[in-house]
N, C-alpha and C positions, 0 to 999 in steps of 0.2 A: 504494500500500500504506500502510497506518495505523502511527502511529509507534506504540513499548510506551514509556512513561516511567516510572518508578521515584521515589517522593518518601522521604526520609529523610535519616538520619546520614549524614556521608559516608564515615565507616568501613563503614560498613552495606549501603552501595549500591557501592561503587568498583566491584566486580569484575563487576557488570553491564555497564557501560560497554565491559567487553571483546567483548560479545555481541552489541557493540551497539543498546542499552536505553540513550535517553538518561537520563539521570542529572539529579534535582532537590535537589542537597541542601540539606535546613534542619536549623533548631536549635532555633525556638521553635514552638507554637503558632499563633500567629499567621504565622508565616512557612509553615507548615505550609496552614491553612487557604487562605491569597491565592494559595498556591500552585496549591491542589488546586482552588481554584475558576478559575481561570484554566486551568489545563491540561484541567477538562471543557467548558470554553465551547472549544476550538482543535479548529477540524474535522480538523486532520490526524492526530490522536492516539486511539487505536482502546481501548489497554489501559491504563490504570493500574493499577501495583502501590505498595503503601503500607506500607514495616515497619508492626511491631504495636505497636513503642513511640508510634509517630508517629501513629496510627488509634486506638489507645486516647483519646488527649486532645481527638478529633476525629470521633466516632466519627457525630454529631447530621448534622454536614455531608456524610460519606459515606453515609449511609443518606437524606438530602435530593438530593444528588447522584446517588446510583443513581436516583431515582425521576423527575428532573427528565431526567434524560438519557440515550443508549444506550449509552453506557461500561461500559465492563464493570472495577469497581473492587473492586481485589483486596486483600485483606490478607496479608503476607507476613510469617514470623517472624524475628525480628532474628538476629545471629549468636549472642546469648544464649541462644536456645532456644523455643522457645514458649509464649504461655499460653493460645491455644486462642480469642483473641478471633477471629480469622479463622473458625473452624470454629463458634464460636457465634452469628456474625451472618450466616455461612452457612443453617443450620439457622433465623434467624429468617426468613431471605429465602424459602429453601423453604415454610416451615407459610406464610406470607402467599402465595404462589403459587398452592397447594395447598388450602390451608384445614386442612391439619395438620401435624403433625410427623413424617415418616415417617420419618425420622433416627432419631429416638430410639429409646433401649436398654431392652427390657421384663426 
């Protein structure tokens, strides 16, 4: 069975860990990025999830990583609340699948 791993704050992520969802905590960008490319290169890991504070500043490399690879990488909203970056790179992955936006609100 494929591992779920979680990358963010560690205030952010603890309480996954209970569910057991390994836990990747960083703090910067850069620790964010070596992170998230290392964990879609390891065959035993199926899902990654990424707060949205931590995917906002990395946003180039998740969207080069879905394409490079079969991971299925998720954006998750912090305990702050959300801003919709998940659901709007959502909607960009669908209309590039699709060849439109079938999401969108008329």
């Amino acid at each position: 069975m494929h591992k779920i791993v979680i990358i963010g704050e560690k205030d952010d992520i603890l309480p996954y860990q209970s569910i057991g969802v390994e836990i990747k905590p960083v703090k910067t960008i850069f620790e964010t990025v070596n992170i998230l490319r290392k964990i879609a290169q390891d065959s035993s890991v199926g899902i990654i999830l990424i707060t949205e504070d931590m995917a906002e500043q990395c946003l180039d490399t998740i969207i080069e990583l879905r394409t490079k690879t079969a991971k299925a990488i998720t954006i998750l909203p912090a305990r702050q609340g959300s801003r919709h970056t998940g659901t709007m790179e959502l909607n960009k992955e669908i209309g590039r699948a699709v060849g439109m936006n079938i999401l969108e609100k008329k």
